[in-house]
Backbone as a printed PyTorch tensor [residue, N CA C, xyz], in Angstrom:
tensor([[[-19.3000,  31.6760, -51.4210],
         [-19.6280,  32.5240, -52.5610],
         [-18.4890,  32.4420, -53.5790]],

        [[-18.6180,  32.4390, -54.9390],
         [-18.0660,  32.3430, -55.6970],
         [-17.2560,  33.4040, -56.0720]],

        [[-16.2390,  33.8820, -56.9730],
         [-15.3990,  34.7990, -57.2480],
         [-16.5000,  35.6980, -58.3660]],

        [[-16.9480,  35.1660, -59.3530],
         [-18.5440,  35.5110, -60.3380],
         [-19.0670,  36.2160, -59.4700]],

        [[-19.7490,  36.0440, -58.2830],
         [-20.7940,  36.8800, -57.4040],
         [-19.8790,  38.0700, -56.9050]],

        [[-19.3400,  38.4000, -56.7890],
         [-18.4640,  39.8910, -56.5280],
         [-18.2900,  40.7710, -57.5960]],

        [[-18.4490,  40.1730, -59.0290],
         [-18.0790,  40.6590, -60.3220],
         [-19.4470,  42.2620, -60.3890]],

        [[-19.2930,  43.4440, -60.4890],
         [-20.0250,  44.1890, -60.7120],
         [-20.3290,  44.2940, -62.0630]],

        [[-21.7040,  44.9760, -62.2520],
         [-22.2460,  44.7000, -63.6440],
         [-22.8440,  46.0550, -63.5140]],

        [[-22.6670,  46.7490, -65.0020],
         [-23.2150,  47.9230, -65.1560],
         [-24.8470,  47.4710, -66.0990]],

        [[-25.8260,  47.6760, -65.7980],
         [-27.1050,  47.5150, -66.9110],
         [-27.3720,  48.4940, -68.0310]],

        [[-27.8590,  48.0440, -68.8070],
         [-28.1710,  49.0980, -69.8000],
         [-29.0570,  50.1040, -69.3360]],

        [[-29.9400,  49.8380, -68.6590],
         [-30.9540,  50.7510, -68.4010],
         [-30.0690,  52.0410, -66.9250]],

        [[-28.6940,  51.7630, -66.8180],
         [-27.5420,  52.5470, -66.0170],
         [-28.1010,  51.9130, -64.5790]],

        [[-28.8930,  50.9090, -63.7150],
         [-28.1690,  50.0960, -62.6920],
         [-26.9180,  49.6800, -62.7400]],

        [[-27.1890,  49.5970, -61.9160],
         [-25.5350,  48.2660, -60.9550],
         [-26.1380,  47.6840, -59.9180]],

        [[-25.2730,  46.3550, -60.2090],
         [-25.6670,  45.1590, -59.2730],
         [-24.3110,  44.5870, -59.2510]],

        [[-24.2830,  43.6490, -59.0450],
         [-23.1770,  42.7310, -59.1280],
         [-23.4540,  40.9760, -59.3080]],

        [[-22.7590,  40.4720, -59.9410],
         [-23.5490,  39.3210, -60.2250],
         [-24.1080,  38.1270, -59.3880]],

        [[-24.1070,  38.8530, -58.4550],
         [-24.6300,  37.9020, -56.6840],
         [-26.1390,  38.4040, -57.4770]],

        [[-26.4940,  38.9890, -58.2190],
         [-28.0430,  39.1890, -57.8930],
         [-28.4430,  37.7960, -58.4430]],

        [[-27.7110,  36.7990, -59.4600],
         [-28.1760,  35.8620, -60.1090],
         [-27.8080,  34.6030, -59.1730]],

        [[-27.4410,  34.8760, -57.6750],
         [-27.1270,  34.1920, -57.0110],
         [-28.1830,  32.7650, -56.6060]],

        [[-27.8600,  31.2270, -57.0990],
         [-29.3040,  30.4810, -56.7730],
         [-29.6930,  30.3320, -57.9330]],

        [[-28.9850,  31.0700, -59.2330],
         [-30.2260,  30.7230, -60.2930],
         [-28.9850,  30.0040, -61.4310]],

        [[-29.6620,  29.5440, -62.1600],
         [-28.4280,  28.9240, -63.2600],
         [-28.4940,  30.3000, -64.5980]],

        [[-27.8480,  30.5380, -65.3120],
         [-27.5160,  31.8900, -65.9850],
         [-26.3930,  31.3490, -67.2860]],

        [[-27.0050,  31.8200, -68.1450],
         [-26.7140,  31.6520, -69.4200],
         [-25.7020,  33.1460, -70.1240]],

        [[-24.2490,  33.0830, -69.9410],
         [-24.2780,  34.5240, -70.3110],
         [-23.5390,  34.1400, -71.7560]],

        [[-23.8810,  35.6810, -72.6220],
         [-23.3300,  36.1120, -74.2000],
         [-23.0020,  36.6660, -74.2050]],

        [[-21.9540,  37.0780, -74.8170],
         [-21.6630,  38.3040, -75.4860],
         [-22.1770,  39.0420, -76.9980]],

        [[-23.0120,  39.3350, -77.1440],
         [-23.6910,  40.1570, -78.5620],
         [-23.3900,  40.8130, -79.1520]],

        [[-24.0030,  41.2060, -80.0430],
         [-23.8030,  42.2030, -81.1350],
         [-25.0640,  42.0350, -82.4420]],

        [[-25.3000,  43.5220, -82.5730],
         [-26.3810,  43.8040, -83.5550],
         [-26.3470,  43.3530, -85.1740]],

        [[-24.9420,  43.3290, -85.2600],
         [-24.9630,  43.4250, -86.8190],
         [-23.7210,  42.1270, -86.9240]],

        [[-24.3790,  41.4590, -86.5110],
         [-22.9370,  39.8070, -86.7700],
         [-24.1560,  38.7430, -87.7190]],

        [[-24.1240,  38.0830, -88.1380],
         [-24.5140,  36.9470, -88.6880],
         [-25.3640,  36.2210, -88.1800]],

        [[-24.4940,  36.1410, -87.2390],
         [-25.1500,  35.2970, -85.8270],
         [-26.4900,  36.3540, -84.9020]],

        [[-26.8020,  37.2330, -85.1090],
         [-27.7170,  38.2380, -84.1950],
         [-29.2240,  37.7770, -84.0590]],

        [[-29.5280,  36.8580, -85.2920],
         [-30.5770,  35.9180, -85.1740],
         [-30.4340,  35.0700, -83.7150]],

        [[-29.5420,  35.0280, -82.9480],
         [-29.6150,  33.7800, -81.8490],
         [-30.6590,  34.8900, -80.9770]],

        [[-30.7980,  35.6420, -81.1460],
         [-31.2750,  36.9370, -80.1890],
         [-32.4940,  36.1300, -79.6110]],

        [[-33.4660,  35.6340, -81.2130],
         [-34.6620,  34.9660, -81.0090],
         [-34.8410,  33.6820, -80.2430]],

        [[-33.3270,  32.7120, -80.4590],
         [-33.2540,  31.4550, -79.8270],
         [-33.3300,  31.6050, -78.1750]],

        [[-32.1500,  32.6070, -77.6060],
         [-31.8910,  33.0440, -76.3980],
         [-33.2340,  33.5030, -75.6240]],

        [[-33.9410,  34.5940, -76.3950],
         [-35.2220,  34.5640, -75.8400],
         [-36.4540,  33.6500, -75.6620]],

        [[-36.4460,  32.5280, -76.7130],
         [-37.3950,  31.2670, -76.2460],
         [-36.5940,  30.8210, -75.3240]],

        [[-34.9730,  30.4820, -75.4780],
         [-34.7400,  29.4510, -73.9990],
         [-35.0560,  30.2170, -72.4820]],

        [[-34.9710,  31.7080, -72.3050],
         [-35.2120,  32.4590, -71.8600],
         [-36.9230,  32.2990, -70.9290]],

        [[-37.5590,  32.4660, -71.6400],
         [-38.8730,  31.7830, -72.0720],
         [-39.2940,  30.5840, -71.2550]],

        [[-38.5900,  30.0490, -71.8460],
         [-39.1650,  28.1600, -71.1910],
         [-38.6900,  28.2960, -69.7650]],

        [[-37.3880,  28.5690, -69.6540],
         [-36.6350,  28.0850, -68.5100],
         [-37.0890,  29.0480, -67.1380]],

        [[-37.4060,  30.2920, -67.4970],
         [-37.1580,  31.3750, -66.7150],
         [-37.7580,  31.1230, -65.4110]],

        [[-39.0970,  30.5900, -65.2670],
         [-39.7800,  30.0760, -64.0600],
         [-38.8050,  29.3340, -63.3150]],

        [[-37.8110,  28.5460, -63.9680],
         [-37.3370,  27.4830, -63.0900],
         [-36.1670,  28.0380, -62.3690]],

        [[-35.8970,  29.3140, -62.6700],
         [-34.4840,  29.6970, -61.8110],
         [-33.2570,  30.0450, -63.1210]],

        [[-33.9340,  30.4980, -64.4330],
         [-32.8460,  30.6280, -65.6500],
         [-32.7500,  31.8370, -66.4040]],

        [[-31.4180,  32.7700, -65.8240],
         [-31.6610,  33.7330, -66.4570],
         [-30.5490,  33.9420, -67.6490]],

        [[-31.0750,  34.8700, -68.8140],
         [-29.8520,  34.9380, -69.9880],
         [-29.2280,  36.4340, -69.8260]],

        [[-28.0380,  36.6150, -69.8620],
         [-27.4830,  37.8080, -69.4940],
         [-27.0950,  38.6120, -70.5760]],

        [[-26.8180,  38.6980, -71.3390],
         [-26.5720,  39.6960, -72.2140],
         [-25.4540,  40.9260, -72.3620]],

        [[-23.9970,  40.4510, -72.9080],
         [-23.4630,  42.0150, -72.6730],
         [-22.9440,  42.0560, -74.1280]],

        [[-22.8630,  43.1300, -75.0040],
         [-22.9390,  43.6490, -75.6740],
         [-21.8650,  43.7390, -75.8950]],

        [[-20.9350,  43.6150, -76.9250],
         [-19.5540,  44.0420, -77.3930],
         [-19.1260,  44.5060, -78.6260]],

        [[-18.2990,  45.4290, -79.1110],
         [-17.9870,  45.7020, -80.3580],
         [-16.8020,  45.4730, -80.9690]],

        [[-15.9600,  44.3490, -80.1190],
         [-14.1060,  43.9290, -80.2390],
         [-14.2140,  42.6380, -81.4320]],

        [[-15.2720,  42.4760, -82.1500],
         [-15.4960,  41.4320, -83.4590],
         [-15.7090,  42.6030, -84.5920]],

        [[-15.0140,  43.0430, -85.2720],
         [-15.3860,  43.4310, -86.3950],
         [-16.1870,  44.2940, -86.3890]],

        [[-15.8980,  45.3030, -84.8470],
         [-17.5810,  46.3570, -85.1340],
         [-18.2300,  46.2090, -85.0920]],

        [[-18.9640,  45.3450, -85.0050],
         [-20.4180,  44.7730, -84.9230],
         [-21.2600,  45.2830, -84.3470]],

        [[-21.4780,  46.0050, -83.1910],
         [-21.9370,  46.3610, -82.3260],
         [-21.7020,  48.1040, -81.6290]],

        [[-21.9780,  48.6520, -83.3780],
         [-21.3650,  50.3140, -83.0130],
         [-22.7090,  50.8850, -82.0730]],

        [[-23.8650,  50.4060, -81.7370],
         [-24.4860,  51.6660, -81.0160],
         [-24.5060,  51.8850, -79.6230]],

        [[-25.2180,  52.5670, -79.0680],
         [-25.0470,  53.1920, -77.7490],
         [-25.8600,  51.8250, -76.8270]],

        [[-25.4390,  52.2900, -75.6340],
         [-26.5870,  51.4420, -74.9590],
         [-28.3950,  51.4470, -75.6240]],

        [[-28.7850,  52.5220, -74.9790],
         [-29.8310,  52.6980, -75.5620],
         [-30.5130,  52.3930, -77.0790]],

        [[-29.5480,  52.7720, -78.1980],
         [-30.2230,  51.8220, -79.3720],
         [-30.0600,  50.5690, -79.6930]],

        [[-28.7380,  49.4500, -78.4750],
         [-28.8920,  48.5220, -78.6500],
         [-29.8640,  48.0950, -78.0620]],

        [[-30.7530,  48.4750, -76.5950],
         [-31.7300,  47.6010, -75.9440],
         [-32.6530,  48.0740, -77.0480]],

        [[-33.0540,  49.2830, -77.4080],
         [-34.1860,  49.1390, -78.1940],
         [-34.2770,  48.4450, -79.4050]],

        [[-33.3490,  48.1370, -80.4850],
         [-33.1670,  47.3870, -81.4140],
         [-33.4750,  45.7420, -81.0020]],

        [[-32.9020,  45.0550, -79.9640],
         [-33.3840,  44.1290, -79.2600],
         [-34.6320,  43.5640, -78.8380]],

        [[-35.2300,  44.8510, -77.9100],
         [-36.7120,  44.6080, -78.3960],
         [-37.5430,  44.6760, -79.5610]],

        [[-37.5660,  45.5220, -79.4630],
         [-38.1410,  46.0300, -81.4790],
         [-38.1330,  44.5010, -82.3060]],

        [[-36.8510,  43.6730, -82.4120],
         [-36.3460,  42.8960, -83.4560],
         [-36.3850,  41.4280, -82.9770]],

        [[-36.7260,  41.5530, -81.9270],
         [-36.4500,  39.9760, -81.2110],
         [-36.9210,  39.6530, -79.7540]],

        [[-38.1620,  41.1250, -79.6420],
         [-38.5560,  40.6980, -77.8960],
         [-37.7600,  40.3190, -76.9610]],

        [[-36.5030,  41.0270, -76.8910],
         [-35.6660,  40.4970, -75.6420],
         [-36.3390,  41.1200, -74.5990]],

        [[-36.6080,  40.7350, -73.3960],
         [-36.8180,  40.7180, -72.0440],
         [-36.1660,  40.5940, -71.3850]],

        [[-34.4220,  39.3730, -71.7090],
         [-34.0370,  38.8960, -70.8470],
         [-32.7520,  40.1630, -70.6720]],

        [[-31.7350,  40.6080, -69.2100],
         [-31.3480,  41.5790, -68.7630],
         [-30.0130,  41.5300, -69.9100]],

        [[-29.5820,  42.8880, -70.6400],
         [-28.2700,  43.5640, -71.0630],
         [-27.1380,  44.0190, -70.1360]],

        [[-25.9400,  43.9760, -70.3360],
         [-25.5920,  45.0120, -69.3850],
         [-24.6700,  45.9250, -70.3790]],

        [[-24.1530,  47.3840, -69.9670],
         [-23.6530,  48.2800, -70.9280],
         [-22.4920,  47.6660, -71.6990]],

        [[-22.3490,  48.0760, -72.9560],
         [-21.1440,  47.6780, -74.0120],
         [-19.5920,  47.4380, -72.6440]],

        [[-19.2980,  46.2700, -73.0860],
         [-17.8690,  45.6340, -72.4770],
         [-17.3160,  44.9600, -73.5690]],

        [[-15.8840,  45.1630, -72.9780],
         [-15.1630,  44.4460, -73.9570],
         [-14.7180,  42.8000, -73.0090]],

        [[-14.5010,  41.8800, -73.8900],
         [-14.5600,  40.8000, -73.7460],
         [-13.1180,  40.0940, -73.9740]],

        [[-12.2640,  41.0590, -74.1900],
         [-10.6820,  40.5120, -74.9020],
         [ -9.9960,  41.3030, -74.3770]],

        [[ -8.4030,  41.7000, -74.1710],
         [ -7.5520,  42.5030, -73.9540],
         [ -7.3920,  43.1520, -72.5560]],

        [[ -6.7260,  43.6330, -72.1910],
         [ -6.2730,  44.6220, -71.4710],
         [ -7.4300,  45.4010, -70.4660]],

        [[ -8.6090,  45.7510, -71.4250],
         [ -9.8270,  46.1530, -70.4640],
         [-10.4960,  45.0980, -70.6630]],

        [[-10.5860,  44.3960, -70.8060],
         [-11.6940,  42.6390, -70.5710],
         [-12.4940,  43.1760, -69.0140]],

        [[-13.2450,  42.8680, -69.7260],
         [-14.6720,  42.5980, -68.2360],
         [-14.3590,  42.1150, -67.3630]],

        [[-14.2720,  41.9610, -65.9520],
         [-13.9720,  40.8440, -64.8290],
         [-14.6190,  39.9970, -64.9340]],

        [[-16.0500,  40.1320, -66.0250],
         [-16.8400,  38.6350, -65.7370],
         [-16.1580,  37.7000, -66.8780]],

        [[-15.8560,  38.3970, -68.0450],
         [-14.9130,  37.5660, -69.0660],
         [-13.7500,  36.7480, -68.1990]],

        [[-13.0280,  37.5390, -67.7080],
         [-11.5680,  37.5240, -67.2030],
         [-11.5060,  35.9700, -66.2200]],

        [[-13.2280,  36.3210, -65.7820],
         [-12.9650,  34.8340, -64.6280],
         [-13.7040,  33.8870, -65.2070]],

        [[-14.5230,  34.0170, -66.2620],
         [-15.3090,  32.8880, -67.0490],
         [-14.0110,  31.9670, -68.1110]],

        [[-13.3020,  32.8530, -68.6860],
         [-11.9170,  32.2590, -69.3780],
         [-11.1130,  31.7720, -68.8420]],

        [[-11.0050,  32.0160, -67.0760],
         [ -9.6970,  31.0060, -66.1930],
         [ -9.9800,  29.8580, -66.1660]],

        [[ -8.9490,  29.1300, -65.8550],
         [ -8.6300,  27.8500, -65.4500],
         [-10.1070,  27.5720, -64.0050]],

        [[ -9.7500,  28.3390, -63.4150],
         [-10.1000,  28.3770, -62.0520],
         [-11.6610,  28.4310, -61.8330]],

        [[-12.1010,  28.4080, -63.2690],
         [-13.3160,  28.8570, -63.3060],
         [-14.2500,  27.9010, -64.0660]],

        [[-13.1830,  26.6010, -63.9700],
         [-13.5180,  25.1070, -64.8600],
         [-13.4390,  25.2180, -66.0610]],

        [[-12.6220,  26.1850, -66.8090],
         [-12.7200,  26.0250, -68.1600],
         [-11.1730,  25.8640, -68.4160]],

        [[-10.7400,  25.8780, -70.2610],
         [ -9.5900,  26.2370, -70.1550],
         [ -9.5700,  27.5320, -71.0010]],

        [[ -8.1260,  27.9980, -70.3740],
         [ -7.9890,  29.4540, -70.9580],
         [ -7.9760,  29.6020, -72.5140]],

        [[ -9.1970,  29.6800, -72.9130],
         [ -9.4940,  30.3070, -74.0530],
         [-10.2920,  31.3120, -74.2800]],

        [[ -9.5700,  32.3760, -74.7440],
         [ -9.9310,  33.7940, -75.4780],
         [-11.3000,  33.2740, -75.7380]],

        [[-12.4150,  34.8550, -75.5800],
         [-13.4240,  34.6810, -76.6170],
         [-12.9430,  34.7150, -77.9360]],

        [[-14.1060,  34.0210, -78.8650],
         [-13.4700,  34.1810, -80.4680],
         [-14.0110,  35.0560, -80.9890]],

        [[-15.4910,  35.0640, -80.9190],
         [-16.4040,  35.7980, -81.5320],
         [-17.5790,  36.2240, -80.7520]],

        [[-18.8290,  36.8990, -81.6870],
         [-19.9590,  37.4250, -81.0130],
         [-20.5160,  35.8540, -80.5910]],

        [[-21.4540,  35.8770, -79.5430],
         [-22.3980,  34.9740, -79.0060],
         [-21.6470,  33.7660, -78.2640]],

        [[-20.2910,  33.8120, -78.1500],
         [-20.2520,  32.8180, -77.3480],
         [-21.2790,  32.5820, -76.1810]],

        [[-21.6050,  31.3170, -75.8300],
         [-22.1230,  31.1220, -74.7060],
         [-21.5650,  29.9180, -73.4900]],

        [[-21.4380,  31.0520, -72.0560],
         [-21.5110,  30.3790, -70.8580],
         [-22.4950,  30.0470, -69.7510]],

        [[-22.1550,  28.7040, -69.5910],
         [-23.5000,  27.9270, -69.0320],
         [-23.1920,  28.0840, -67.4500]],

        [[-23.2570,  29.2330, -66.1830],
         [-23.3990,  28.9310, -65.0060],
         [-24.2170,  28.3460, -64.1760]],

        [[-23.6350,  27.5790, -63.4120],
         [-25.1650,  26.7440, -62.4530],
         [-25.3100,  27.7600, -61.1810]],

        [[-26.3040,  27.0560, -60.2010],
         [-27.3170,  27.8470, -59.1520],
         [-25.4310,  28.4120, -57.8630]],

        [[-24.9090,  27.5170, -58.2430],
         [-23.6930,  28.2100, -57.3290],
         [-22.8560,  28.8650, -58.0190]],

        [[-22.8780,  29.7800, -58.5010],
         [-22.1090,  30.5600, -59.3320],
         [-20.8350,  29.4360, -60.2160]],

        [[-20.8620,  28.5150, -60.8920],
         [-19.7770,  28.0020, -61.0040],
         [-20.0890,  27.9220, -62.8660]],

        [[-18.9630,  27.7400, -63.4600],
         [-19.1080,  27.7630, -64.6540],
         [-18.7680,  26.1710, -65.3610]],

        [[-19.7090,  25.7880, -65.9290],
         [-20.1110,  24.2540, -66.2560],
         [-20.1380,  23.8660, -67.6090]],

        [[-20.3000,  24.6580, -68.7470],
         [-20.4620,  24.6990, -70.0260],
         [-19.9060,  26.0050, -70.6970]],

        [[-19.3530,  25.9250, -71.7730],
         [-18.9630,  26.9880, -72.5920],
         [-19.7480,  26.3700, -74.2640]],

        [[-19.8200,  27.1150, -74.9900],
         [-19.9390,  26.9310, -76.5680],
         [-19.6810,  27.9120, -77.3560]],

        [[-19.5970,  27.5990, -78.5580],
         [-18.8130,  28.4840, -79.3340],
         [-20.0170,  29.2810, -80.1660]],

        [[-19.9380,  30.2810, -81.0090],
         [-20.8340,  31.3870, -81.6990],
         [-22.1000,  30.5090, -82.2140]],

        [[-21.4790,  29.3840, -83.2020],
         [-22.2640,  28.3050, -84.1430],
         [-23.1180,  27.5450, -83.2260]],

        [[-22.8000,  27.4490, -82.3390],
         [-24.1000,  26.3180, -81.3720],
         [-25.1630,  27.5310, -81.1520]],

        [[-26.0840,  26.8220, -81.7370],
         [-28.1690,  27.4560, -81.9240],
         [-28.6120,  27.5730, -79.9310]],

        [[-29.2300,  28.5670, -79.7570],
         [-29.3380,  28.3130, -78.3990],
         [-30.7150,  27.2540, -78.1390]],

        [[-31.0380,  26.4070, -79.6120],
         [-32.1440,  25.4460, -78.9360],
         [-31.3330,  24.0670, -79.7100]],

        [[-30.1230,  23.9730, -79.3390],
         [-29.0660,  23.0170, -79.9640],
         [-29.4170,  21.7930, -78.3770]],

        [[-29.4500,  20.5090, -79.2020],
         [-29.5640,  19.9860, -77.8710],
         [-28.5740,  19.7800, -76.7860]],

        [[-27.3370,  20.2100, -76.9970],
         [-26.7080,  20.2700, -76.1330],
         [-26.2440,  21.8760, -75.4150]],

        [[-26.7220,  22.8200, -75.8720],
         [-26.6690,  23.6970, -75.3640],
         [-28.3820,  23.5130, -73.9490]],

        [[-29.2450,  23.1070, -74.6680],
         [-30.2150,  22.9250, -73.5330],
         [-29.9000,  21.5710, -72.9000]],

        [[-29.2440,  20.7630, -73.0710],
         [-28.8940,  20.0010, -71.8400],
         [-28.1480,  20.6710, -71.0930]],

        [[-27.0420,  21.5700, -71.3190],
         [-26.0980,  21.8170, -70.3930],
         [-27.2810,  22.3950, -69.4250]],

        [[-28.1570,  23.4630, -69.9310],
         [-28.8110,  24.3610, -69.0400],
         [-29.5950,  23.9260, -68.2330]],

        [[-30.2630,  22.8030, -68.3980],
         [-31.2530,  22.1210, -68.1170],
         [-30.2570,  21.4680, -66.6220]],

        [[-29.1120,  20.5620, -66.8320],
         [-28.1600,  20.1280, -66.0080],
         [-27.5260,  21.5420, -64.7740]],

        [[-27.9000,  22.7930, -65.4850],
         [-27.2450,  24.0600, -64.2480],
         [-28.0710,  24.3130, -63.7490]],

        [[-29.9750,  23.9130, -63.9570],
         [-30.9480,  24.3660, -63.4560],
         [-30.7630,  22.9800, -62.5370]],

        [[-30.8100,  21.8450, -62.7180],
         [-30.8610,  20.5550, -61.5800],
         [-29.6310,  20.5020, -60.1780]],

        [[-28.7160,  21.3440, -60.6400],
         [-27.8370,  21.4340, -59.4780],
         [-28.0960,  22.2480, -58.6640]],

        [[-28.1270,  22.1270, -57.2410],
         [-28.7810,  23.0390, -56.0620],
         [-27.9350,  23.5240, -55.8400]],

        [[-27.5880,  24.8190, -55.3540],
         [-26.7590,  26.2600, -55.2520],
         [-26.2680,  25.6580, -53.5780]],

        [[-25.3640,  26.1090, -53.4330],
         [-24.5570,  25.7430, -52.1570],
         [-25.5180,  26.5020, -51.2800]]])
């Protein structure tokens, strides 16, 4: 089991799980925000969401407000704004921060070395990380990559073909 699958996750809707529940599946996670530039990917994330989801692909969603504010509301008016604006379906989890001192544990181990990447800070809203079926982290991209960019769906496409330990 991976160091990712121990990581606890609060949901918007106030579950907890921990990220073993995405254990086996390849998982696309973001960090968001309502009012960035970029909040249009909402729609991209939910078609890749969409296509892939049968095959074992889920998009995770956590919410942050450490860019410029972006992201002043509560849990609750961000999931509903989400749906309302862009049919998200795919799972939120409650506002985290993604930088500093309180950084998320799922940030904290997606940014290590140890975690196949190199240590780089998030920059902005929407980064996206590409995990495969064994919790391992395989792809990163930056805010500007479209989530129907062809290399953002190759990476995913490549975390859905690798079989989970």
């Amino acid at each position: 089991m991976t160091a990712l699958y121990s990581i606890p996750l609060t949901f918007n809707d106030g579950s907890e799980a921990d990220f073993s529940r995405f254990e086996g599946k390849a998982v696309l996670v973001v960090n968001v925000a309502s009012k960035c530039g970029y909040t249009r990917q909402y729609s991209g994330l939910e078609e890749l969401y969409g296509r892939y989801r049968e095959q074992g692909f889920e998009v995770l969603g956590v919410p942050c407000n450490q860019f410029g504010g972006q992201e002043p509301g509560a849990d609750d008016e961000i999931a509903e704004f989400c749906e309302r604006n862009f049919g998200v379906s795919f799972p939120l989890t409650t506002k985290a921060n993604v930088l500093g001192k309180e950084q998320h544990p799922l940030f904290t181990e997606l940014t290590t070395p140890e975690a196949g990447a190199e240590r780089v800070k998030v920059k902005w809203n929407f980064e996206k990380f590409v995990v495969n079926r064994s919790g391992e982290l395989v792809a990163r991209f930056p805010s500007a990559v479209e989530p129907d960019s062809e290399e953002l769906v190759e990476a995913v496409e490549m975390a859905l073909s690798q079989a989970s330990n």
